[in-house]
C-alpha positions in Angstrom: 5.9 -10.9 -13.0 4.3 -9.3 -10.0 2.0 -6.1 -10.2 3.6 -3.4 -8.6 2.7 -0.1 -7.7 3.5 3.4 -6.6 2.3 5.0 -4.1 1.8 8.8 -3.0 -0.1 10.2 0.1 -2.8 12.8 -0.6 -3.8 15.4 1.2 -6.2 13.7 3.6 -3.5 11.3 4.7 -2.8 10.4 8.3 0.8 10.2 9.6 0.7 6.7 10.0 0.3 6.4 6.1 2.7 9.3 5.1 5.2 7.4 7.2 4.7 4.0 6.0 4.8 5.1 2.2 8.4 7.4 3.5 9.5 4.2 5.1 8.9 1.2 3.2 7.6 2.8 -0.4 7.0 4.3 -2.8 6.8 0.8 -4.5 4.0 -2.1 -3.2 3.0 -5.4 -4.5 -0.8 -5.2 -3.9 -2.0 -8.4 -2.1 -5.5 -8.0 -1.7 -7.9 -5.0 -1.7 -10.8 -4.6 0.7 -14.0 -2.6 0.5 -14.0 -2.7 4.1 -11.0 -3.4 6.4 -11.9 -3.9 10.1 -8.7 -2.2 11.5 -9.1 0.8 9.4 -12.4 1.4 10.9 -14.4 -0.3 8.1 -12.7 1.6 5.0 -11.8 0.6 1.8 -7.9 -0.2 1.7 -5.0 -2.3 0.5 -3.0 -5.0 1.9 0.0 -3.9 0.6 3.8 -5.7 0.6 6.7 -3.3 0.4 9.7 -4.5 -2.0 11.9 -2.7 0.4 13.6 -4.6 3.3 13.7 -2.0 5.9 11.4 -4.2 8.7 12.8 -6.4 11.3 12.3 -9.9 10.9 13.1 -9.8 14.9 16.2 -12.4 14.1 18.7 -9.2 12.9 17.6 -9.2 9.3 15.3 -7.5 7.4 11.7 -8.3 5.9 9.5 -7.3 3.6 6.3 -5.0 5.7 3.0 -6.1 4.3 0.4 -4.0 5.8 -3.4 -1.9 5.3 -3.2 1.6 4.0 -6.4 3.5 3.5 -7.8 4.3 0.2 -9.3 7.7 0.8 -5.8 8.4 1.9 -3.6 7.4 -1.1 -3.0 8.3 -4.6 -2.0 5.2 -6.8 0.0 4.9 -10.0 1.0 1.8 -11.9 4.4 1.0 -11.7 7.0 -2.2 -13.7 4.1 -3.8 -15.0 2.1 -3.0 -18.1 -1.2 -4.9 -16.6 -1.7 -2.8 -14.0 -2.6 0.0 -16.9 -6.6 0.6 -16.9 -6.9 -1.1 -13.6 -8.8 0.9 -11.3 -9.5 0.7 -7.4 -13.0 2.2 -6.1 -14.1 3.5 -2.6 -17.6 3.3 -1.7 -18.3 6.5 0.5 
């Protein structure tokens, strides 16, 4: 089983991140986590997969949006899977 999570915004959040999390959330498969991410100007993030299908596939269906958010800028709580309890995700400032 897959480790999902669940995301909220905090109060130093963007509105690209508010929206993506309104859009596509608040549940994310993490695929990978970055100290630094090049297109979020060298912050710590999270390549995250929605479980929602609300994104064009460009062919009139629907996809799954994978996509960086921002550490600094979210607040993350395990979510469906018990292995995701203790686990913890650092920035470096």
């Amino acid at each position: 089983m897959a480790d999902f999570i669940r995301l909220k915004w905090n109060d130093k959040a963007c509105s690209r991140t508010k929206n993506r999390i309104r859009e596509h959330g608040p549940l994310f498969r993490v695929a990978m986590a970055k100290n630094s991410v090049w297109c979020m100007d060298g912050r710590s993030a999270l390549l995250l997969v929605s479980q929602t299908r609300h994104s064009s596939d460009g062919k009139g269906g629907r996809e799954h949006w994978t996509g960086w958010l921002p550490l600094d800028e979210i607040e993350v709580e395990p979510a469906l899977s018990e292995d995701m309890t203790g686990r913890t995700f650092s920035v470096r400032l």
